[in-house]
C-alpha positions as CSV (number, residue, x, y, z in Angstrom):
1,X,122.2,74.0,116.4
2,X,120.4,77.1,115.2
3,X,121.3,80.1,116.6
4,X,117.3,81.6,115.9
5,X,113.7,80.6,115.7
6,X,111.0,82.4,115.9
7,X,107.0,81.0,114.9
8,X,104.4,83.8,114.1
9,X,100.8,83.1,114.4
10,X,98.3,85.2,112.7
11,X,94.4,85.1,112.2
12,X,94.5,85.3,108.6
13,X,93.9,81.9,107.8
14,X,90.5,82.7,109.6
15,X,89.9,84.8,106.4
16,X,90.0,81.8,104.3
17,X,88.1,79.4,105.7
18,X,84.5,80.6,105.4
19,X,84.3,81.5,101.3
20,X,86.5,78.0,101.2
21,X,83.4,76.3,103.0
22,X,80.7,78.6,101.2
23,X,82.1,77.5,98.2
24,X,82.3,73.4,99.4
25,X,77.9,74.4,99.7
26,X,77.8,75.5,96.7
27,X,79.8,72.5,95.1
28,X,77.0,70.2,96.7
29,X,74.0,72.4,95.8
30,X,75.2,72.4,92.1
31,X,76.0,68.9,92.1
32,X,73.9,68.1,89.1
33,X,75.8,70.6,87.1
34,X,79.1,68.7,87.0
35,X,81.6,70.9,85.7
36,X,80.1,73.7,87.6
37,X,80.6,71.1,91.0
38,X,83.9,70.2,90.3
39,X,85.1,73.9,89.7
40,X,83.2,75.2,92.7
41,X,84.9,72.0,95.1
42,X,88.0,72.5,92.9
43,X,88.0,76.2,94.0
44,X,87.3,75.9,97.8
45,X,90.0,72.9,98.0
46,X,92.4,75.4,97.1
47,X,91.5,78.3,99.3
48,X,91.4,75.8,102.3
49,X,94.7,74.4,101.5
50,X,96.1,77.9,101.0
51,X,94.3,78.9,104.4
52,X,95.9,75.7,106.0
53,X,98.9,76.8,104.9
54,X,98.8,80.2,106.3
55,X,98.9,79.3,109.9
56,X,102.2,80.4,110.7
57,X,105.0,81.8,109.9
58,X,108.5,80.3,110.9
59,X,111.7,82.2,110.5
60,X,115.0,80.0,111.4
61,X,118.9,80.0,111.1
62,X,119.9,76.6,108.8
63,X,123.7,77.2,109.3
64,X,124.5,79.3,106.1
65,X,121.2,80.1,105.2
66,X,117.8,81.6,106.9
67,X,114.7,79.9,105.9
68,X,111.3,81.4,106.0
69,X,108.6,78.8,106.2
70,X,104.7,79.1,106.2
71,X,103.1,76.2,108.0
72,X,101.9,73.9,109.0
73,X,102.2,72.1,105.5
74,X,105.7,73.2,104.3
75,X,104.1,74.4,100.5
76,X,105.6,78.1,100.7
77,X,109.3,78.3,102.0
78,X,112.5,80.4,100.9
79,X,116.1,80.3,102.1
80,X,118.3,83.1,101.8
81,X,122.5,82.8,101.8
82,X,123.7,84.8,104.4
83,X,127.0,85.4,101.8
84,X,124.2,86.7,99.5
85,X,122.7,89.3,101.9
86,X,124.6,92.8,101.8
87,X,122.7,94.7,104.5
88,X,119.4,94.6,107.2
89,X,118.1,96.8,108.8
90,X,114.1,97.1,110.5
91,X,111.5,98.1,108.6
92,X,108.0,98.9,107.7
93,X,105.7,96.8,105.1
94,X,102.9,99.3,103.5
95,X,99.5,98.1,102.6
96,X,100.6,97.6,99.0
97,X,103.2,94.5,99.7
98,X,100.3,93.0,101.6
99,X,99.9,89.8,103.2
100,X,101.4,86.1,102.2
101,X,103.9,86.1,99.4
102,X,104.4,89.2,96.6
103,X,106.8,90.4,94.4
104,X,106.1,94.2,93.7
105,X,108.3,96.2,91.2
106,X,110.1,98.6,92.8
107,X,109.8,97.3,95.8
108,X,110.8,93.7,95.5
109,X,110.0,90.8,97.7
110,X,108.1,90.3,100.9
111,X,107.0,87.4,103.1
112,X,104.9,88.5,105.5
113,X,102.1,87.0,107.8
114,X,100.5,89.6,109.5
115,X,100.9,93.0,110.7
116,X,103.8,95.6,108.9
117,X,107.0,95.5,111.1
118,X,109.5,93.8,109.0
119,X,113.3,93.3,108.3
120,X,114.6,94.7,105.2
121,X,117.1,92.9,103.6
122,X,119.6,94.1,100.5
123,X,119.9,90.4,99.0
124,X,122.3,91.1,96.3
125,X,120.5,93.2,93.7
126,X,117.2,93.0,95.3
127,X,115.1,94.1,98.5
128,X,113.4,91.8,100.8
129,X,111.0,92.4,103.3
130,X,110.6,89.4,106.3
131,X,107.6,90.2,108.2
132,X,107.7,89.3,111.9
133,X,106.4,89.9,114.9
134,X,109.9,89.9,116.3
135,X,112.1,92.5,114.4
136,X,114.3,93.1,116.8
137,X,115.7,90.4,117.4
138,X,115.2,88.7,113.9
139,X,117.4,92.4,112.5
140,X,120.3,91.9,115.6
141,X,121.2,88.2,114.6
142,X,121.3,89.1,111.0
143,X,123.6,91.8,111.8
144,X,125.8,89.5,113.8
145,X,125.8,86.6,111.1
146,X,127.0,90.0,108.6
147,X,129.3,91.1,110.8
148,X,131.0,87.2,110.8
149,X,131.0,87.1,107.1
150,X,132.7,90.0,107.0
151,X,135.7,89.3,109.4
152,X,138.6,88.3,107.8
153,X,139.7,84.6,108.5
């Protein structure tokens, strides 16, 4: 039984769709110029599979592990050991970590869907940032799963 789940839904996949259809034109417009088809279908495939993939964002306790998991095609997902994570607290994303999936040096990892309330996360020598539409309750189990790791016993 998992103790937490929580499913954010954002427009940005919306931002994907139209240059990924745009481009599926262009692939049939340029059909007689083959390699210039199959890049431009090759292309648009990609952006609607990453747009697809960008629906949602699901943050949920595994037992000794959180997972973070874009859907609905399971393509982009992390776990993090609660044993390897030394501190949370909440948390702001700035423009610069963005949206989706970066790694930014000096500021280190974020997963984030939409919007820039996050959890920051001390996972051993690194940062990450969770984003979520739910901080406040994503930040108070984490602290409760620390807190148990930490009791003696």
């Amino acid at each position: 039984m998992n103790e937490y789940e929580h499913t954010q839904r954002a427009p940005l996949h919306w931002f994907l769709y139209p240059p990924g259809v745009f481009l599926l034109a262009m692939a049939w417009l340029n059909r007689g110029q083959v390699l210039a088809a199959i890049i431009l279908f090759g292309t648009a495939a990609i952006t609607l599979a990453v747009g697809f993939c960008f629906q949602h964002l699901t943050i949920r306790d595994e037992g000794a592990s959180l997972a973070i998991r874009y859907g609905p095609l399971p393509v982009f997902r992390t776990r993090i050991a609660y044993a390897d994570i030394a501190r949370v607290k909440p948390g702001r994303t700035s423009w610069i970590d963005g949206w989706g999936i970066h790694w930014i040096p000096g500021r280190g990892y974020t997963y984030n869907l939409w919007g820039f309330s996050c959890a920051e996360l001390q996972v051993e020598d690194r940062t990450v940032r969770i984003g979520t539409d739910d901080v406040e309750n994503l930040t108070a189990f984490l602290q409760t799963k620390l807190t148990q790791a930490n009791q003696p016993g």
